[in-house]
Wavefront OBJ file of the C-alpha trace (Angstrom):
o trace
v 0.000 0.000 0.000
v 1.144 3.503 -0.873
v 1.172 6.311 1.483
v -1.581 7.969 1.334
v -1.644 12.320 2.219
v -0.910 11.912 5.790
v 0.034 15.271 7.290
v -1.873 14.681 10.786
v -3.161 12.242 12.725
v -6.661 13.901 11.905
v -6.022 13.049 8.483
v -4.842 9.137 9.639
v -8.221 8.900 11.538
v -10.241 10.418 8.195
v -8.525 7.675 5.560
v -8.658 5.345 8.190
v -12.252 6.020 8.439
v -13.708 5.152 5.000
v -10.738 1.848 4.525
v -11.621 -0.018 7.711
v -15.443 -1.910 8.998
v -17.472 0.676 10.857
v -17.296 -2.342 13.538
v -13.634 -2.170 13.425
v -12.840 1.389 13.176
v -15.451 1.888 16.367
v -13.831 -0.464 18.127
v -10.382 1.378 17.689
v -12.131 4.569 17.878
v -14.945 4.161 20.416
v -14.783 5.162 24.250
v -16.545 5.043 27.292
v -20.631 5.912 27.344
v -21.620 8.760 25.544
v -17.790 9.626 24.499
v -17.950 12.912 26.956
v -14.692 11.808 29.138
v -13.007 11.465 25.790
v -14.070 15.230 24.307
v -12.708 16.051 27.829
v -9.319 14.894 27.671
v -9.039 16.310 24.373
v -10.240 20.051 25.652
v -8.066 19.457 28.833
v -4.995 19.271 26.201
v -5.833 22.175 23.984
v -6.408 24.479 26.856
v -2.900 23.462 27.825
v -0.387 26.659 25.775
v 3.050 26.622 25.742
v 5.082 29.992 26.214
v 7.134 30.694 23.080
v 11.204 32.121 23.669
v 12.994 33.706 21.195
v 16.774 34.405 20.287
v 17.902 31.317 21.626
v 19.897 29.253 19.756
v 18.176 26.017 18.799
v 20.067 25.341 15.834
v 20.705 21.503 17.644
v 18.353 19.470 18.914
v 18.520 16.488 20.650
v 15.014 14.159 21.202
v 16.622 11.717 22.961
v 16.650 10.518 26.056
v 17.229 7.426 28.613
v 14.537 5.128 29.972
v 15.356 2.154 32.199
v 19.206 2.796 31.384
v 18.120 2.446 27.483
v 18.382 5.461 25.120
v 15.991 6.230 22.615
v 15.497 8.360 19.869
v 12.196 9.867 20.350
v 10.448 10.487 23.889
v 7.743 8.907 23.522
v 6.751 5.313 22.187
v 3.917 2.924 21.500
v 1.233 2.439 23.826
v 0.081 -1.532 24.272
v -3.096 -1.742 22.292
v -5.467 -5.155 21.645
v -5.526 -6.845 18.415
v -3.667 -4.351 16.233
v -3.674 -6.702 13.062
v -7.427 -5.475 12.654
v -6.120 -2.264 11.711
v -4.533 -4.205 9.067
v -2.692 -7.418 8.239
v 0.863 -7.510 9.663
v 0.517 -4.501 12.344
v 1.734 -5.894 14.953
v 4.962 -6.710 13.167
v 5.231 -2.743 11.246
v 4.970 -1.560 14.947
v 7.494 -3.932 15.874
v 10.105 -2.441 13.022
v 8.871 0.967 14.080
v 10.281 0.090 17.510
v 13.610 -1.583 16.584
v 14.307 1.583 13.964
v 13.822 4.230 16.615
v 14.912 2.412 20.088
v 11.407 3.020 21.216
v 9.225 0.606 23.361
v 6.315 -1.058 21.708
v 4.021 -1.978 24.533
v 2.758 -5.442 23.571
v -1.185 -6.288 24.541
v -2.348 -9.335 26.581
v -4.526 -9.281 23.739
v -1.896 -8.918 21.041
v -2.997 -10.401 17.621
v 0.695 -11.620 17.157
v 2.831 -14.091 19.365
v 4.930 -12.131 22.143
v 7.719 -14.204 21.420
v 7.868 -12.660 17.495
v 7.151 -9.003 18.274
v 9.896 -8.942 20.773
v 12.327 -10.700 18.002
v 11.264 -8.143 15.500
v 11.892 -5.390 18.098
v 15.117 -6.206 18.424
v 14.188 -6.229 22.384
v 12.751 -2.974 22.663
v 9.129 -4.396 23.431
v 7.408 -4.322 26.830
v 4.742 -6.511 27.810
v 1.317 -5.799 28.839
v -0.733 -7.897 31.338
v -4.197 -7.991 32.391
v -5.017 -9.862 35.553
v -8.360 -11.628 34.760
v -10.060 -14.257 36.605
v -8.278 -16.221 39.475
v -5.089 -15.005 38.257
v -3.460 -18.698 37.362
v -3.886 -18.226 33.215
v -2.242 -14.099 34.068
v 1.040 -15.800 35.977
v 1.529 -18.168 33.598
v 1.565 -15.643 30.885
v 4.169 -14.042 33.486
v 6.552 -16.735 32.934
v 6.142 -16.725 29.059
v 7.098 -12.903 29.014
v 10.092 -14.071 30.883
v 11.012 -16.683 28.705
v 10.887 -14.970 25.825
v 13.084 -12.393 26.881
v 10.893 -9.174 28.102
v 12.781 -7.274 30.856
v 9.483 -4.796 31.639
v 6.309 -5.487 32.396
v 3.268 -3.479 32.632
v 0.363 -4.289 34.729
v -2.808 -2.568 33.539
v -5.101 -1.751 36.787
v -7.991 0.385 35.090
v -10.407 -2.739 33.814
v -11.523 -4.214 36.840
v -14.333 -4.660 34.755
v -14.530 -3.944 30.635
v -16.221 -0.589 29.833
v -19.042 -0.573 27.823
v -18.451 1.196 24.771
v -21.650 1.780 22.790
v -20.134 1.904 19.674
v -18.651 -0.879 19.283
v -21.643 -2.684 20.893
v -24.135 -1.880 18.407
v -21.971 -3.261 15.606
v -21.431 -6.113 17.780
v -17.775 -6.141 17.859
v -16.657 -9.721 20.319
v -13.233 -11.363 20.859
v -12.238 -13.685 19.781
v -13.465 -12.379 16.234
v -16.838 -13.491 15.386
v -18.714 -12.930 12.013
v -21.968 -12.782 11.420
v -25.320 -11.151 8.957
v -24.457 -8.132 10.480
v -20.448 -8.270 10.328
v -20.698 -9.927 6.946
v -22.729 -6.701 5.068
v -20.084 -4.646 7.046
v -17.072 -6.678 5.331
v -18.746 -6.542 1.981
v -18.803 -2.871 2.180
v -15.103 -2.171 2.854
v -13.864 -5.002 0.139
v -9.929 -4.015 0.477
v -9.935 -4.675 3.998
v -11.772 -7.367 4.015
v -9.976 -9.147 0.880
v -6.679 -8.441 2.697
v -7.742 -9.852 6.057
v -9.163 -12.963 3.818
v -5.697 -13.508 2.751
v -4.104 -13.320 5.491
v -6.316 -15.009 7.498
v -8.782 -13.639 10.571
v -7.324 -12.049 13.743
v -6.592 -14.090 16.467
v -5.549 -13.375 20.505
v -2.249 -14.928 19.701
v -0.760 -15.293 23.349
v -3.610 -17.827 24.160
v -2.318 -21.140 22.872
v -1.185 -22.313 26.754
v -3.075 -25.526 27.441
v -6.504 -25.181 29.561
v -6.103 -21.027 28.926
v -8.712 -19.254 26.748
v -9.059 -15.490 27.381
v -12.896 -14.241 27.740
v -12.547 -10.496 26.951
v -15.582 -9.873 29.428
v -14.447 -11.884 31.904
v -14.002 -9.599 35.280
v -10.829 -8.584 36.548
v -12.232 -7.244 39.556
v -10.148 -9.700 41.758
v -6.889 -8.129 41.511
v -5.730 -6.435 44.589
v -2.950 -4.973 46.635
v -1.596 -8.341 47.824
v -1.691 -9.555 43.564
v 0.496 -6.103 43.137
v 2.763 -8.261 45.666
v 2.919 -11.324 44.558
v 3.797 -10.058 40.888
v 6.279 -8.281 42.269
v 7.554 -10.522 44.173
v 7.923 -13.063 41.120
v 8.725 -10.655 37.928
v 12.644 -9.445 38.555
v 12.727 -7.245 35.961
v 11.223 -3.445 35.945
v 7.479 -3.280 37.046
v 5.419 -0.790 35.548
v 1.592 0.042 37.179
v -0.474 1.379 33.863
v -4.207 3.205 34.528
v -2.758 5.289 37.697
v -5.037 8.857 38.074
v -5.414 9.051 42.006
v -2.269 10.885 43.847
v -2.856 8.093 47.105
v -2.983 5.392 44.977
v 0.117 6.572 43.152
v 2.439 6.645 46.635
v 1.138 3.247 47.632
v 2.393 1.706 44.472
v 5.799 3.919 45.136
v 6.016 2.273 48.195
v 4.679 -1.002 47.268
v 8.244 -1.147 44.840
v 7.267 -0.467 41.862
v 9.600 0.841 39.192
v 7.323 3.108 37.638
v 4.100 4.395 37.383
v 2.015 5.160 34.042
v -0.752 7.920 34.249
v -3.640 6.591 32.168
v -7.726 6.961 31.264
v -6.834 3.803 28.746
v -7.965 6.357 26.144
v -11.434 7.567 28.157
v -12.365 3.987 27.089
v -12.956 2.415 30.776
v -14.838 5.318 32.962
v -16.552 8.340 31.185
v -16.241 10.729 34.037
v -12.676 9.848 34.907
v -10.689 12.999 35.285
v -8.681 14.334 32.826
v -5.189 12.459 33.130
v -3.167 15.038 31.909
v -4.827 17.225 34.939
v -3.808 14.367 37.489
v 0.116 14.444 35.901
v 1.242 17.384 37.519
v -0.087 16.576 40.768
v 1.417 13.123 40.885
v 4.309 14.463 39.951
v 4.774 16.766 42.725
v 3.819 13.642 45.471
v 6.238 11.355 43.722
v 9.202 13.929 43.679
v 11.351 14.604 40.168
v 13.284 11.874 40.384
v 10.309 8.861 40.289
v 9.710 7.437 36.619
v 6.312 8.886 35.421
v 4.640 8.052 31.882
v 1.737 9.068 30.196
v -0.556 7.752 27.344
v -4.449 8.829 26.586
v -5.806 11.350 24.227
v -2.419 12.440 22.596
v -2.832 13.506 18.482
v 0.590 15.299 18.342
v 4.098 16.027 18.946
v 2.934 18.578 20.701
v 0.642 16.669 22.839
v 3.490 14.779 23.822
v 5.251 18.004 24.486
v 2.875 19.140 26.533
v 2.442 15.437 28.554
v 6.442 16.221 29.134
v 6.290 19.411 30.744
v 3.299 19.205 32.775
v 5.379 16.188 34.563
v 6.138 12.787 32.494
v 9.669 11.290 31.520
v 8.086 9.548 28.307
v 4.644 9.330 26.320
v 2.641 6.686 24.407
v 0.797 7.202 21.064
v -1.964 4.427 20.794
v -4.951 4.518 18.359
v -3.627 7.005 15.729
v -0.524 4.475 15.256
v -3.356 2.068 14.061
v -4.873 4.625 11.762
v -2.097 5.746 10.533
v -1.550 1.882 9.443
v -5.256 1.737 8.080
v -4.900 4.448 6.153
v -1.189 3.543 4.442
v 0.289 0.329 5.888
v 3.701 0.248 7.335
v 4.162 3.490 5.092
v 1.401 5.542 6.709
v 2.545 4.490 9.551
v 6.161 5.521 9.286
v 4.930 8.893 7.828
v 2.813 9.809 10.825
v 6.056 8.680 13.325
v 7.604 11.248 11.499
v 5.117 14.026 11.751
v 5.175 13.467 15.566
v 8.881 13.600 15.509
v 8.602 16.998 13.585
v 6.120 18.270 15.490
v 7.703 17.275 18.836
v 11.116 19.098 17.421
v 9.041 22.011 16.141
v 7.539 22.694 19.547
v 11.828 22.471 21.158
v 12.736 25.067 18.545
v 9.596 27.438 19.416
v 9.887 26.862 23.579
v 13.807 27.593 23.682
v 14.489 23.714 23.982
v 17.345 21.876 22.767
v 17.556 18.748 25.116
v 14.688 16.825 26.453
v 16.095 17.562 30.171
v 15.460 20.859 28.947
v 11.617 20.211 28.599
v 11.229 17.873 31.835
v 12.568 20.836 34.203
v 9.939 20.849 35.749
v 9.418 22.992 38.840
v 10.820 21.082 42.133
v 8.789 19.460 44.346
v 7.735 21.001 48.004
l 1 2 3 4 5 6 7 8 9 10 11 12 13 14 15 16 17 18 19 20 21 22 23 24 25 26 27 28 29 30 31 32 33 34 35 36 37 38 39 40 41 42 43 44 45 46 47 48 49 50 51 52 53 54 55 56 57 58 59 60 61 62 63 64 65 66 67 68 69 70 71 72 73 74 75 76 77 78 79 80 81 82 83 84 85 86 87 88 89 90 91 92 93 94 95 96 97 98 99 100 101 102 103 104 105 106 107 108 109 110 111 112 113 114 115 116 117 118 119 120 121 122 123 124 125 126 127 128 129 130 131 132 133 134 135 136 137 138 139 140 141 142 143 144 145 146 147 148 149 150 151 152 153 154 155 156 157 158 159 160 161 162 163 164 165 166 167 168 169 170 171 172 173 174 175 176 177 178 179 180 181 182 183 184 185 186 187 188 189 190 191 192 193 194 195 196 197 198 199 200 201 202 203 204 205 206 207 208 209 210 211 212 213 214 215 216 217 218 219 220 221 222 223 224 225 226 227 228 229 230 231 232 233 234 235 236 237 238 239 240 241 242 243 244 245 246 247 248 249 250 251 252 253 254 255 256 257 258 259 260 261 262 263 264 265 266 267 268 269 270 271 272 273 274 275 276 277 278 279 280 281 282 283 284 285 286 287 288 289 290 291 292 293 294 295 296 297 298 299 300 301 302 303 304 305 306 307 308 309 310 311 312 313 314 315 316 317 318 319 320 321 322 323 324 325 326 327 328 329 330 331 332 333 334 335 336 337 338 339 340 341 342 343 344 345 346 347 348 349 350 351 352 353 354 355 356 357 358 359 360 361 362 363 364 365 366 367 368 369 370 371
């Protein structure tokens, strides 16, 4: 596929749009209830501004920076995101390159649509993997021990589900995992015949990291179990670095500091789990300030630019995740869209240095000290 007029991820989402099944493109697109959390964290981030300096000399810019000891080229990476190859054929794997190219981390689902064990080859390492504790919590710590096996060194424990939001949108077109197809779906498919010719090809979507004996993932099964003394026991038996994802209350965020883990990632999973969650990019400054500078903090949800991610920087983060508009970008133009729109972030990110005064990304995390 040729890349398609990407100068945005507005434009991504548009292509992306009329290529993919309304039930697909809902499902990547949807959010929580009546979508109002999600129009929220978007206004939060525009009413964020950022105070232009002149006459400095930003001839040089660096967008690097360190995470876990590894350096990367960009500050921000690839949030974990279910069933990618929807998007398109292969995704999983052109997020994978995108990752090994640019040192990033590509944050590998629970639900991943591609073995853990190739995206982390592919990614030359630089993959993380996500885990959802569901059930009685046997099937989640023996996905534990894959991870380790195949070579992840970080893990990230996604707390926001205890139970799965209900996202009208993607209800009414009856969107299910594992991948179901029927009257409805069918019409749908027949309506959008590249994508659907493609994904015939290549064959339908499956949640890839549930081959394990007596283990079958139920998407709506409740994850309500998980507690303080599973934060423990996880801990206790993963020896690499230990990241708690879906973190927007300040008391909750110095228990887990406390409780030993390595890092903590602010989070609305996109305004797709609670519609009147606040604003995470509201909650970043203030868990900032009762962690101290010197805790790692990340942030994902709602971002659309390189100056989101900016903006996610200096109101108190050491990295950012892109999620959904990585998948459009792919809808709209394959592994070529989807290298385009890296770029425009890039750009964009770089632009927003040159205009602030910036040159290094310590320059844009100086954030005011703590007291």
């Amino acid at each position: 596929m040729s890349a398609p007029a990407i100068h945005s991820a507005d434009d991504a989402r548009r292509l992306a749009k009329r290529r993919l099944p309304w039930m697909v493109f809902d499902y990547i697109d949807g959010a929580a209830g009546a979508e109002t959390g999600a129009a929220r964290n978007r206004a939060a981030l525009d009413t964020l501004t950022l105070q232009p300096r002149i006459l400095r000399d930003v001839s040089k810019r660096n967008l690097s920076t360190q995470i876990f000891g590894q350096t990367t080229n960009q500050p921000f990476g690839i949030a974990p995101m279910g069933m990618c190859n929807l998007a398109a054929p292969g995704a999983d794997l052109m997020l994978a390159r995108l990752a090994a190219r640019h040192k990033v981390p590509h944050g590998v689902s629970t639900v991943a649509s591609t073995p853990m064990e190739k995206i982390i080859e592919i990614a030359q390492g630089h993959a993380w993997f996500q885990l959802y504790f569901s059930g009685d919590g046997s099937g989640t710590f023996k996905l534990v021990e894959r991870a380790r096996t195949a070579g992840y060194n970080t893990l990230v424990l996604t707390v926001d589900v205890p139970e799965v939001g209900r996202r009208p949108r993607e209800l009414r077109h009856g969107f299910k995992m594992p991948f179901k197809i029927g009257p409805r779906q069918f019409i749908d498919f027949a309506l959008h015949p590249r994508w659907s010719l493609s994904s015939l090809v290549a064959g339908k979507p499956q949640m890839a990291n549930f081959d394990m004996d007596g283990f079958d993932f139920d998407r709506t099964e409740s994850r309500a179990r998980a507690n303080w003394d599973t934060l423990a026991q996880l801990r206790d038996l993963w020896p690499g670095n230990l990241i708690v994802k879906g973190v927007l209350d300040v008391a909750d965020a110095i228990q887990l500091k406390k409780a030993g883990v390595d890092a903590i990632q602010v989070s609305s999973h996109g305004a797709r789990q609670l519609e009147s969650a606040p604003c995470p990019i509201n909650q970043l400054p203030k868990i900032r300030r009762a962690l101290g500078n010197d805790y790692p903090l990340f942030y994902d949800s709602g971002l659309r630019s390189g100056e989101d991610a900016f903006k996610a920087l200096g109101q108190g983060a050491n990295f950012a995740f892109f999620g959904r508009i990585l998948q459009f970008a792919i809808a709209a133009g394959g592994e070529a869209g989807l290298n385009q729109l890296w770029d425009i972030l890039t750009e964009d990110f770089s632009n927003a240095m040159a205009q602030t005064g910036k040159t290094t990304i310590n320059d844009v995390t100086d954030w005011p000290k703590a007291g």
